[in-house]
GUKE-113726 format. One record per residue (C-alpha): x, y, z. Coordinates in steps of 0.5 Angstrom, whole numbers, plus 500, padded with zeros to 3 digits. Layout:
BEGIN
+-----+-----+-----+
|   u |   v |   w |
+-----+-----+-----+
|   X |   Y |   Z |
...
+-----+-----+-----+
//
This chain:
BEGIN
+-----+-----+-----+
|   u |   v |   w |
+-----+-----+-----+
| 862 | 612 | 778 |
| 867 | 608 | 781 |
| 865 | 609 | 788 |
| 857 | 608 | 786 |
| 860 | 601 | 784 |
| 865 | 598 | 788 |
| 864 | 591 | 786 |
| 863 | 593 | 779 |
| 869 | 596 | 778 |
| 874 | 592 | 781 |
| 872 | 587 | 776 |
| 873 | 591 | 771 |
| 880 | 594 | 773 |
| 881 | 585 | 773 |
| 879 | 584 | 767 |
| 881 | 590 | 764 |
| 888 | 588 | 767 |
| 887 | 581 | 763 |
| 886 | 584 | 757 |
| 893 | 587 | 759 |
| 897 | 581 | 760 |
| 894 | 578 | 753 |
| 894 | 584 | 749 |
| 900 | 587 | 751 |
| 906 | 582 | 753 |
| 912 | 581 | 748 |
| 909 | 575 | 743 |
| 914 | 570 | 745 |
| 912 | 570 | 752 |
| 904 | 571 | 751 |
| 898 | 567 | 753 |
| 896 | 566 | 746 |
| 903 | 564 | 743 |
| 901 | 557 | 745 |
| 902 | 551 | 741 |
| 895 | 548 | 744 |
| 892 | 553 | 739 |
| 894 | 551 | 734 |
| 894 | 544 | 735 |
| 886 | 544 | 737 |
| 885 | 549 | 731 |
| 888 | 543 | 727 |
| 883 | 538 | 731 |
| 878 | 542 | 729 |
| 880 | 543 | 722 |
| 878 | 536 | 721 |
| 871 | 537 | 722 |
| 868 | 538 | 714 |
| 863 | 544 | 718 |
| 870 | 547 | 720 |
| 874 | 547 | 716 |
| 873 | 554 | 715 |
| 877 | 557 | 721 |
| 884 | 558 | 719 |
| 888 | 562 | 724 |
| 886 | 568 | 722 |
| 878 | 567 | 723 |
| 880 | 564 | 729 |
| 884 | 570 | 731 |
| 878 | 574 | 729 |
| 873 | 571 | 732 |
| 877 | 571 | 740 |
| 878 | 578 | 738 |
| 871 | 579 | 739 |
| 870 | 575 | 744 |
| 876 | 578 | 749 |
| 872 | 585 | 748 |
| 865 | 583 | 749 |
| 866 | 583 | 756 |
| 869 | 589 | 756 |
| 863 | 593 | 752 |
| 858 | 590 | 757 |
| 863 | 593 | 763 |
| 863 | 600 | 761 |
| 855 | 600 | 760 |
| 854 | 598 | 767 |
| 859 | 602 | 769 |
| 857 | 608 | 765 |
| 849 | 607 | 765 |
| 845 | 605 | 760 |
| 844 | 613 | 758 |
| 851 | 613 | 757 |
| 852 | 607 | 751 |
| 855 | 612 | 747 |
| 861 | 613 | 752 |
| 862 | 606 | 753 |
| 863 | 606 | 746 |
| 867 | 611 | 745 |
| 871 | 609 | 751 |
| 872 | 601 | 748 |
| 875 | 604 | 741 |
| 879 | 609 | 746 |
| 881 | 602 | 748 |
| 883 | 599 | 743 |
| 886 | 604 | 740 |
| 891 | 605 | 745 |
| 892 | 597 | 746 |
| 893 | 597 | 738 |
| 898 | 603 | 739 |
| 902 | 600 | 744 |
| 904 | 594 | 741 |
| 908 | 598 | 736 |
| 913 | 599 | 741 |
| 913 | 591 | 743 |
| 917 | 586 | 741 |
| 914 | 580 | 737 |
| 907 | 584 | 737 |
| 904 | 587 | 730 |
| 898 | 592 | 731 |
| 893 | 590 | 726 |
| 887 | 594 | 723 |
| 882 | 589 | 723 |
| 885 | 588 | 731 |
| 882 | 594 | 732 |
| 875 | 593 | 728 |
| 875 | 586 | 732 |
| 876 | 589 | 739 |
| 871 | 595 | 737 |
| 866 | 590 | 734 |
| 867 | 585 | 740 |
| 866 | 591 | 745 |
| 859 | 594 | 741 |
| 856 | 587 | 742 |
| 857 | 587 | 749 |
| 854 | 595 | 750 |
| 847 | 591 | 745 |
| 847 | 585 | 750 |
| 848 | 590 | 756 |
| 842 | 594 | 754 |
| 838 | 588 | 753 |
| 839 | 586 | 760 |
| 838 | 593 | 763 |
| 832 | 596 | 759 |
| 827 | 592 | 762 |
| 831 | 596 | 769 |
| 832 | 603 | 765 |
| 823 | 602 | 763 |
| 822 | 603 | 770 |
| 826 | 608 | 771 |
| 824 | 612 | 766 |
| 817 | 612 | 768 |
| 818 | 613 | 776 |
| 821 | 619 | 774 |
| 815 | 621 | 769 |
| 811 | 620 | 775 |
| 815 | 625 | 780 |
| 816 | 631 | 775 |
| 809 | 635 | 776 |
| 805 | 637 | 771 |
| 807 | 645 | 769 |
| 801 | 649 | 771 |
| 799 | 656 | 768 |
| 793 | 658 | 764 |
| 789 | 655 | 760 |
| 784 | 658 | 756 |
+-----+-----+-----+
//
């Protein structure tokens, strides 16, 4: 897999590394602790359409966004056939993230963490699939053309 996509997969391993950097730094020193988010979701809030989105949804929200790369990364690697093991590799991911934090200063491993990221990781395999099943189609059919027809005795 990784050497079938060099390129692919050092993208991967960057966003992957990332995602790290965000999800996996005590909470005093990560990037989400900034001030700035909580005064653009002040700003925001002053809109009446947005007065909806508190911290929490926010948080929620940026969650399924950070994930939804991840989703399409492992269904390119894994290929369109194996979407189910992009899956299971995402909630692995998460999980294993989740589990992590326990043992890091400040952070605080959620359930709905866990159900944002998944969410956020099968958004990116359904884009993924989107994107690829006009590619997979032909595939499919160059590989129905090769397989010859079973020949016996036909009475």
């Amino acid at each position: 897999m990784l050497h079938r996509h060099p390129f692919l997969s050092l993208v991967t391993l960057a966003y992957l590394g990332f995602l790290g950097w965000v999800t996996l730094t005590p909470a005093s020193s990560a990037p989400t602790s900034s001030d700035l988010v909580t005064r653009v979701l002040a700003r925001l809030q002053r809109y009446d359409e947005l007065s909806w989105l508190t911290y929490d949804r926010a948080e929620f929200l940026a969650n399924i966004a950070l994930f939804v790369p991840v989703g399409l990364f492992l269904l390119l690697l894994f290929g369109s056939r194996w979407w189910w093991v992009a899956a299971v590799g995402a909630f692995a991911l998460t999980s294993a993230i989740e589990s992590l934090q326990h043992s890091i200063p400040g952070r605080v491993p959620d359930d709905r963490d866990l159900l944002a990221n998944t969410l956020g990781a099968l958004i990116g395999i359904v884009v993924g699939l989107i994107l690829t099943w006009p590619a997979s189609r032909r595939r499919a059919a160059a590989r129905r053309a090769r397989v010859p027809e079973p020949t016996g005795l036909h009475r």
